[in-house]
N, C-alpha and C positions, 0 to 999 in steps of 0.2 A: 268082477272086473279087476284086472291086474291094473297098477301104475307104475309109472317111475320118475322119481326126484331126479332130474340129472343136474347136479351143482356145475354151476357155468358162470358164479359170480365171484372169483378170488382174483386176487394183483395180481398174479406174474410176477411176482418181485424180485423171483428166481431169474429170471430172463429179461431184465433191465429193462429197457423200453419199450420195447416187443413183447407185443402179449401172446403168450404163446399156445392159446387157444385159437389163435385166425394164423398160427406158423403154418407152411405147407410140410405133407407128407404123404407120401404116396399120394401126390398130386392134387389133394384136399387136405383143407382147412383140420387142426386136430378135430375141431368138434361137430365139422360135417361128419367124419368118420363115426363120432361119439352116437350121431342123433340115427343115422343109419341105421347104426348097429340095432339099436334100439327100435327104429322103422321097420326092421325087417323082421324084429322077435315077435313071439303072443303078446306084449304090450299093449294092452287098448289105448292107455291113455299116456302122456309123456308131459311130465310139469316139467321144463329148463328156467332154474331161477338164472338170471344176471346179473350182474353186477357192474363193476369195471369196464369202460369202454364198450357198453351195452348195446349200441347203436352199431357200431361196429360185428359183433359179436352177432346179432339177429341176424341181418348180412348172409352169414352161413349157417345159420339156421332152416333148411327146408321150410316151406310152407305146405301145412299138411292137417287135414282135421283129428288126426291123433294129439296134433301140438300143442301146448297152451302156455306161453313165453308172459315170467313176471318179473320184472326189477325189485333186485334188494338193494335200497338206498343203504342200509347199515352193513356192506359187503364186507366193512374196511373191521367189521368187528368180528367175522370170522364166519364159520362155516355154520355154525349152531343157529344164527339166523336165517341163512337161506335154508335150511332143512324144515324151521317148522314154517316160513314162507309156502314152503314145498307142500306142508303136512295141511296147509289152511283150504288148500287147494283141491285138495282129494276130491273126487268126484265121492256122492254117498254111496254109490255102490263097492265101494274099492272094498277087496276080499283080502290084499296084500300089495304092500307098497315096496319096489325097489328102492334105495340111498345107491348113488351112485355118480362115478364122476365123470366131469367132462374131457379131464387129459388123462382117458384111457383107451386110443383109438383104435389097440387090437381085440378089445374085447367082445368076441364074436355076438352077433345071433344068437347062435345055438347054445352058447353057455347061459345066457338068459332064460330059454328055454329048457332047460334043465334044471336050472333052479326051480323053476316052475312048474316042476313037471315031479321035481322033489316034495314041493310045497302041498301037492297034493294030499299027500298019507303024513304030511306034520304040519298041518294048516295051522297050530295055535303059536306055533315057535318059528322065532328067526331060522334062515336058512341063509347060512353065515359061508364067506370064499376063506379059504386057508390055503397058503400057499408054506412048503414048507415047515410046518408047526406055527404059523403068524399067520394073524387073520389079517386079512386084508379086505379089497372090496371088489364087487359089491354084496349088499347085505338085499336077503329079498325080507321085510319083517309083517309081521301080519297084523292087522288094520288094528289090534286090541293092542296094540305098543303104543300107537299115536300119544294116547294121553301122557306115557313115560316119557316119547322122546321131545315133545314139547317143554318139558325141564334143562332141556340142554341148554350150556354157556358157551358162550367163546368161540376159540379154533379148534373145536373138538367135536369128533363126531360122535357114534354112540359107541365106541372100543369099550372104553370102561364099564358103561351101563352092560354090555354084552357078557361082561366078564362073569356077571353075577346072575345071569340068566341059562335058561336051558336052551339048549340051540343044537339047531342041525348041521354037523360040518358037510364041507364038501373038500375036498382037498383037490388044488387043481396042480397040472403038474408040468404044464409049460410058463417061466415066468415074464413069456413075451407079452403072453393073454393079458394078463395083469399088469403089466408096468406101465407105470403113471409118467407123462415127461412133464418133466418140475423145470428144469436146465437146458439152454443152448444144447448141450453133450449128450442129451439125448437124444436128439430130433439127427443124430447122426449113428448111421447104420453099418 
């Protein structure tokens, strides 16, 4: 069984009062976009933690038996909580678990599947996105990380842990797929 973490519980803090996971773009919400993507890949299963305006935020969340929607009350402490939120979650079957975000709304389908399709012939190691020589996200990592990335603190994902690890690049080479909207200025095309 594949999963995927999709983080969906941060402020917005970049984008004032407007949380800019329910902003529109290409006529949906960034993280209908996010869940989609995710809907439409080998995914079996799809943990979206919450956070911030949670109630709101479900709203554009599909209803779907892939989905499995948890509130992180300690959102405001950073992303290392919703991850192992995410990781408590796992179905026991999971072979490998996507980290992944919610304000990334061009990142196809097919790039999922790829990863996945990576992950086959290097099932014991992350299969890590690099755009440019910088790794970026999403990470697909394989179910014998759990116990590492349950050590995580803060606003931090697993970059540093990764560093010290063997991993699979993939190197992607449009920086649309990958671009995260943090700010008003991007959500403009």
């Amino acid at each position: 069984m594949i999963a995927a973490i999709l983080l969906a519980a941060g402020t917005s803090s970049r984008t004032g009062k407007k949380h800019k996971l329910l902003l529109p773009y290409k006529k949906k919400s960034i993280v209908a976009h996010s869940i989609n993507n995710l809907l439409n890949s080998n995914v079996d299963r799809i943990i979206v933690i919450v956070g911030k305006s949670q109630h709101e935020v479900k709203k554009h969340i599909a209803q779907h038996k892939k989905i499995k929607i948890y509130y992180n009350q300690s959102y405001r402490s950073g992303m290392a909580s919703s991850i192992k939120i995410g990781m408590k979650h796992l179905p026991r079957k999971t072979k490998s678990f996507f980290i992944t975000l919610a304000d990334m709304p061009n990142l196809e389908s097919k790039y999922f599947n790829t990863m996945i399709k990576v992950s086959k012939n290097n099932s014991n190691i992350p299969i890590v996105t690099y755009f440019q020589k910088k790794q970026v996200n999403p990470v697909l990592f394989p179910y014998s990380f759990k116990k590492k990335l349950m050590t995580l603190q803060g606003d931090r994902g697993a970059k540093l842990m990764l560093q010290e690890e063997k991993i699979k690049k993939i190197n992607i080479k449009k920086f649309n797929l990958i671009k995260d909207f943090d700010t008003l200025k991007d959500f403009k095309q």
